[in-house]
N, C-alpha and C positions, 0 to 999 in steps of 0.2 A: 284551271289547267285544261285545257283543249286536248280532247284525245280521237279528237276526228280522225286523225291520218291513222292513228294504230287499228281502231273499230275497221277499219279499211283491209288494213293488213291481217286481222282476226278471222274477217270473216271472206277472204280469200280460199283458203281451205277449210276441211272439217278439223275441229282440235277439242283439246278440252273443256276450255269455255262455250265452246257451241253444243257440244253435247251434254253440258250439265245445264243450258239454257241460261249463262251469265249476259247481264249486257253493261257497257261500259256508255259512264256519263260525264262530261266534260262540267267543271266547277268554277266559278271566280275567282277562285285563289288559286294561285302558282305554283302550292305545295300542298294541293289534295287532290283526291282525285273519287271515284263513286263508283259501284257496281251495282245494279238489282240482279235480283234470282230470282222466280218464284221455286216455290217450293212444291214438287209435282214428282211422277215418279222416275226422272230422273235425275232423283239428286237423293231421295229421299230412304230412309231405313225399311225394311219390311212390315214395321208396327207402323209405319205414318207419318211421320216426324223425319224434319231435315238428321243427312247425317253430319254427323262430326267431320269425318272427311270432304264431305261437299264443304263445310263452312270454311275448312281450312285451306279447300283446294282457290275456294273466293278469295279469301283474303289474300293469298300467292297470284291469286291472276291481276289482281287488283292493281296489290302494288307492283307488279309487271309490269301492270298498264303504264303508271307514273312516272317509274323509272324509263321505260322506251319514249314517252313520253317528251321527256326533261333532258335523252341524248338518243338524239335521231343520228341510224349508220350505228346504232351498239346494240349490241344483243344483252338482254339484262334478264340474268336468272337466279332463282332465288337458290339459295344457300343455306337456310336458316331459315324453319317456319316455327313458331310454338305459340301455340294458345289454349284457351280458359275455355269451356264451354259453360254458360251457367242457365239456359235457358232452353228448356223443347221447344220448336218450330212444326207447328200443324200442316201436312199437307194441304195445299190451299192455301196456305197465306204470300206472302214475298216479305223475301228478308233483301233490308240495303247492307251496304258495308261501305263505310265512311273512311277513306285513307288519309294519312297527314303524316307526311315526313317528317322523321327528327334528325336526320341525318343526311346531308348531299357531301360525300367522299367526292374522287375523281375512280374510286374503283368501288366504292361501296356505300348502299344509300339504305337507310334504316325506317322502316313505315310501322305504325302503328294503326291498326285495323280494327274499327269497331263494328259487330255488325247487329244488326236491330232490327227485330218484325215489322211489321206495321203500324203496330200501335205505338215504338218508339223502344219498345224496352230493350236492354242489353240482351244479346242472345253467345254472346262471344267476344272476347279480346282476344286480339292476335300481332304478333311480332313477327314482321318481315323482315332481312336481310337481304338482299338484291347486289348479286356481284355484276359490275358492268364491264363487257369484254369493249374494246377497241375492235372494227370490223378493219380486217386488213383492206386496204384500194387494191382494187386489181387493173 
């Protein structure tokens, strides 16, 4: 999935993904899509380690990313975020998050999100929900 144009539209202004330091990366396949973070202080808890919130707030930008992605002209947001934390993330490391659609509705698109340190391990599963609006023509 090509996410050239959105990385475009992201970093037009300042928003959340710019200031937790997410970046968006374009994949082979047509129903995934990538993020990196490092893990730095701003994302990270007071004792050093990624927070729960940051990891959750990746996985919601992620599949953002996919879903604007997949319908260029729609504003696609999410509705539904829940995830697993099973792993602490050292400041200093970078965690990816791996997205992969299970679901392409024409109003709602289902991403399952995994996100993993560096060395690979699971640090988080996460379920996205993504409501896609129709942008009225003006």
């Amino acid at each position: 999935m090509n996410v050239d144009r959105i990385n475009q539209l992201i970093n037009e202004k300042p928003n959340l993904s710019t200031a937790l330091g997410m970046e968006f990366l374009s994949t082979p396949e047509g129903d995934t899509c990538m993020a990196r973070m490092k893990v730095d202080e701003r994302n990270r808890q007071p004792f050093g380690f990624l927070s729960g919130g940051a990891s959750l707030a990746l996985a919601e930008n992620v599949a953002g990313v996919g879903s604007s992605a997949l319908c260029p002209g729609c504003a696609c947001v999410g509705i539904e975020v829940s995830g697993s934390h099973v792993k602490a993330v050292a400041e200093g490391d970078t965690v990816t998050a791996y997205a992969r659609m299970l679901h392409k509705g024409t109003t709602l698109h289902v991403w399952n999100v995994d996100i993993r340190d560096s060395a690979g391990d699971l640090i988080s599963n996460v379920r996205v929900t993504n409501y896609i609006i129709k942008q009225k023509k003006k």
